[in-house]
C-alpha positions as CSV (number, residue, x, y, z in Angstrom):
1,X,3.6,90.8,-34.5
2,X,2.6,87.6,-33.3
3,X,-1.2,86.5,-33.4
4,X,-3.0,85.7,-29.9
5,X,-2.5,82.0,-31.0
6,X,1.2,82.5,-31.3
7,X,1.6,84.0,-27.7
8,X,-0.6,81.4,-26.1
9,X,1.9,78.5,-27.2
10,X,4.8,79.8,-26.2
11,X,3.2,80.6,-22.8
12,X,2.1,77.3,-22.5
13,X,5.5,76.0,-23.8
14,X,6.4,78.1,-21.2
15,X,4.7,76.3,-18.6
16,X,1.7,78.5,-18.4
17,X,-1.4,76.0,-17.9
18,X,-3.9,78.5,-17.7
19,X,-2.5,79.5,-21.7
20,X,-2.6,75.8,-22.4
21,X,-6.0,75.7,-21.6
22,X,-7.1,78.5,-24.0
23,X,-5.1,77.6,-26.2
24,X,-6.7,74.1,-26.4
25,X,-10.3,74.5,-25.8
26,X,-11.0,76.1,-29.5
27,X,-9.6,72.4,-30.5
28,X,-11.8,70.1,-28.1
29,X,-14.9,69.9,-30.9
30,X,-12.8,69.7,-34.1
31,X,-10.7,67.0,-32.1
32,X,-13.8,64.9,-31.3
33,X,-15.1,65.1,-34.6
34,X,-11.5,63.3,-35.8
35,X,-12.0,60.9,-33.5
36,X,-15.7,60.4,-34.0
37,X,-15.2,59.1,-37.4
38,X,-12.2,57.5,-37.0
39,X,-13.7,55.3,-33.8
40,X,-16.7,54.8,-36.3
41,X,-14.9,52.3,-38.8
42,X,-14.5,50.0,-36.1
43,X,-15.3,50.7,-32.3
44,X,-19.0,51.9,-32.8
45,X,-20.7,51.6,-29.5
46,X,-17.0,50.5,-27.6
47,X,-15.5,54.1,-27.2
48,X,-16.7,57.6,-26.2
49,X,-15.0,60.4,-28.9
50,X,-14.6,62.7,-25.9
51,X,-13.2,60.4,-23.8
52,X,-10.3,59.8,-26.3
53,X,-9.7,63.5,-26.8
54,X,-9.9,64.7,-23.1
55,X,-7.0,61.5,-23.0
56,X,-5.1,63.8,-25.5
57,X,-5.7,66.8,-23.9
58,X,-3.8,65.3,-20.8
59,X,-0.9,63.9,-23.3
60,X,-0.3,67.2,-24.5
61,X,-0.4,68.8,-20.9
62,X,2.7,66.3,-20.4
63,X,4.9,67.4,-23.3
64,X,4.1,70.6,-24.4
65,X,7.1,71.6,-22.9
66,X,8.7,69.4,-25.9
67,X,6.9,71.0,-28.5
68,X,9.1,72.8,-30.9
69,X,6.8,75.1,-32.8
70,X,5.0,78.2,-32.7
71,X,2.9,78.4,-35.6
72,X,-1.0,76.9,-35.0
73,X,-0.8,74.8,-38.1
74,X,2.3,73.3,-36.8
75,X,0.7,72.9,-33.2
76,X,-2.9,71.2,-35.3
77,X,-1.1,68.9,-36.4
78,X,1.1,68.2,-33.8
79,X,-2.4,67.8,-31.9
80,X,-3.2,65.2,-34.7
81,X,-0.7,63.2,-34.0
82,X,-0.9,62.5,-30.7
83,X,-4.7,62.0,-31.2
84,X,-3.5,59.6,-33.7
85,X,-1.4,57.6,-31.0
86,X,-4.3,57.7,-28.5
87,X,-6.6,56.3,-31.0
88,X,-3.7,53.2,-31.9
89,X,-3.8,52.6,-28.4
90,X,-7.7,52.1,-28.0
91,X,-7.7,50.0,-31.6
92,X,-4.9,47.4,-30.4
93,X,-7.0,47.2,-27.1
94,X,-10.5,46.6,-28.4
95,X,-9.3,45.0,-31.5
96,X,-6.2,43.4,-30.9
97,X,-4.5,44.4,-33.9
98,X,-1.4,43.0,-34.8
99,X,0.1,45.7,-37.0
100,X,3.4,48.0,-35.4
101,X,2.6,50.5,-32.8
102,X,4.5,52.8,-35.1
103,X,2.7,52.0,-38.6
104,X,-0.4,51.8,-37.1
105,X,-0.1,55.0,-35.7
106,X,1.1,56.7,-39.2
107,X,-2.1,54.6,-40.5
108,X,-4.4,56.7,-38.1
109,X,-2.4,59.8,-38.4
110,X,-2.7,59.9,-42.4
111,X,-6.6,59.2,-41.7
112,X,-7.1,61.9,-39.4
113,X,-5.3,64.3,-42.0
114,X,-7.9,63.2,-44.8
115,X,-10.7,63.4,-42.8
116,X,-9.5,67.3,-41.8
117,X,-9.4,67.7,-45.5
118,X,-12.7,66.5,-46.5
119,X,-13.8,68.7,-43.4
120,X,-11.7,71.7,-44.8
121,X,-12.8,71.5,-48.6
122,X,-16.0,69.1,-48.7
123,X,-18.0,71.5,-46.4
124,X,-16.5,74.5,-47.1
125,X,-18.5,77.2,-49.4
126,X,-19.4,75.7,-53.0
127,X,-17.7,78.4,-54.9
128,X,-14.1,77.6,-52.9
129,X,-13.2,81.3,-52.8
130,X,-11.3,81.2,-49.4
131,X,-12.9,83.4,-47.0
132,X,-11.3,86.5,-45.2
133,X,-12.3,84.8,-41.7
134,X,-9.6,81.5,-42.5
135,X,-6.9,83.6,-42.2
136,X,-7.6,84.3,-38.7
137,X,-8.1,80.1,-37.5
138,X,-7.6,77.3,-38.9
139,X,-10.9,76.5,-41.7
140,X,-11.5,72.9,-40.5
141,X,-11.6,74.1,-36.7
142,X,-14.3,76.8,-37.9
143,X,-16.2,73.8,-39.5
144,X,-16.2,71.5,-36.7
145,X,-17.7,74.5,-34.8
146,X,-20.3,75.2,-37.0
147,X,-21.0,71.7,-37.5
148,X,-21.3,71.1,-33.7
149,X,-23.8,74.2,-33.2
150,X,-25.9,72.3,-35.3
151,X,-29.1,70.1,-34.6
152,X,-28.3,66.5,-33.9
153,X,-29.9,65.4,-36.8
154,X,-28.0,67.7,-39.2
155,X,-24.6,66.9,-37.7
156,X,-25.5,63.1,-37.9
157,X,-26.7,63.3,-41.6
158,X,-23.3,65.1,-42.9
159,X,-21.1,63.2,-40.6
160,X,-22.2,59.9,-42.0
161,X,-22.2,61.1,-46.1
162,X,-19.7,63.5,-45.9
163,X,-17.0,62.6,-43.4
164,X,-17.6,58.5,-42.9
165,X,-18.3,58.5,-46.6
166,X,-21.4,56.3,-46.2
167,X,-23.7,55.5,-49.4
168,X,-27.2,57.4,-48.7
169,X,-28.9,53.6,-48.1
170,X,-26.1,53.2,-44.5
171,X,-26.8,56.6,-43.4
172,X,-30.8,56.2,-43.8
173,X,-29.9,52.5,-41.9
174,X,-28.0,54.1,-39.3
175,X,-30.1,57.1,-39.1
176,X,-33.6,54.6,-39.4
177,X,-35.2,57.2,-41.5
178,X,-36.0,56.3,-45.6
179,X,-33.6,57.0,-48.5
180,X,-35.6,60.5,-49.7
181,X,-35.8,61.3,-46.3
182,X,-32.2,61.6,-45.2
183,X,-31.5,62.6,-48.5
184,X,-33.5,66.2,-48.0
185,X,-32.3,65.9,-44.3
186,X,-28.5,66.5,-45.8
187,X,-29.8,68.8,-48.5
188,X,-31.2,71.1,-45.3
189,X,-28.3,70.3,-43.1
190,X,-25.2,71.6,-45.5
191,X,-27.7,75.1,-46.0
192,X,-28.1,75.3,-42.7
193,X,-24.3,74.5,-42.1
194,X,-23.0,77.6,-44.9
195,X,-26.0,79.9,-43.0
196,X,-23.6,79.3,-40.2
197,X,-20.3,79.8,-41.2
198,X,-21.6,83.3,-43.6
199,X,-22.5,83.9,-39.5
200,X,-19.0,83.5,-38.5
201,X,-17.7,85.3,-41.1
202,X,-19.9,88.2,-40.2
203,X,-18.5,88.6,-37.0
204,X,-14.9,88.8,-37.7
């Protein structure tokens, strides 16, 4: 029997919009979180995360009709890469980068696939025993939720060390707080983030 995931992507292959818009909405935060630390190596300040994603929403409104699968970790990653192609697109424009459209956009692709891991594995619960609730959606999606839902100052603190992979002097830099106290701020902010996923997994 095909999951409610399942059925939404072959109505929206179908041409269904309305199914193309449930179906992508669950994505929107995980998406912006991709892009969020991918625009932070280089285009700080230049370009809006959200602005890039609601850019791939509207790419994948043009060619769903081409997509080929029907699985959502087929259709995550197909999201990936076309998130990866907007993002090329923005770098050769603020940056002027003279590497190949195409091996650029393999660059970025590979990123954003490293970054969904660390999301996936560095936040997930310490013990790794996979959770009955992953099953059901993709784990990294369920993160960027959780991670979202979270004060500002939590989500900055574990964005920077976590996903960005900054050294605790950056973050407190970035973040113009002191060494101890960003450390303790990151300490409070991956409790508070497991609080919230046990929450999630509570419900389903």
């Amino acid at each position: 029997m095909a999951s409610d995931a399942e059925q939404l992507i072959r109505q929206a292959r179908g041409g269904d919009a309305e199914a193309l818009g449930r179906l992508l909405e669950p994505y929107r935060t995980y998406l912006t979180i991709l892009a969020r630390v991918q625009i932070g190596k280089q285009l700080r300040g230049k370009v809006d995360p959200a602005d890039v994603v609601q850019e791939t929403f509207l790419e994948v409104h043009r060619r769903i009709a081409h997509f080929r699968g029907d699985s959502p970790p087929r259709f995550l990653a197909w999201l990936r890469s076309i998130l990866a192609t907007r993002l090329a697109l923005v770098q050769r424009q603020f940056i002027g980068t003279r590497a190949r459209a195409v091996g650029l956009e393999r660059d970025i692709e590979r990123e954003l696939g490293d970054t969904s891991r660390l999301l996936s594995s560095g936040l997930a619960a310490p013990d790794g025993t996979p959770s009955q609730y992953v099953a059901a959606r993709e784990q990294e999606v369920l993160l960027a939720g959780a991670l979202a839902a979270l004060p500002k100052d939590y989500q900055e603190v574990i964005l920077l060390r976590n996903l960005e992979g900054l050294p605790p002097e950056e973050v407190a830099r970035r973040m113009n707080r002191s060494r101890d106290s960003v450390q303790k701020l990151w300490v409070r902010g991956l409790a508070a983030l497991r609080r919230a996923l046990d929450g999630e997994r509570d419900t389903e």
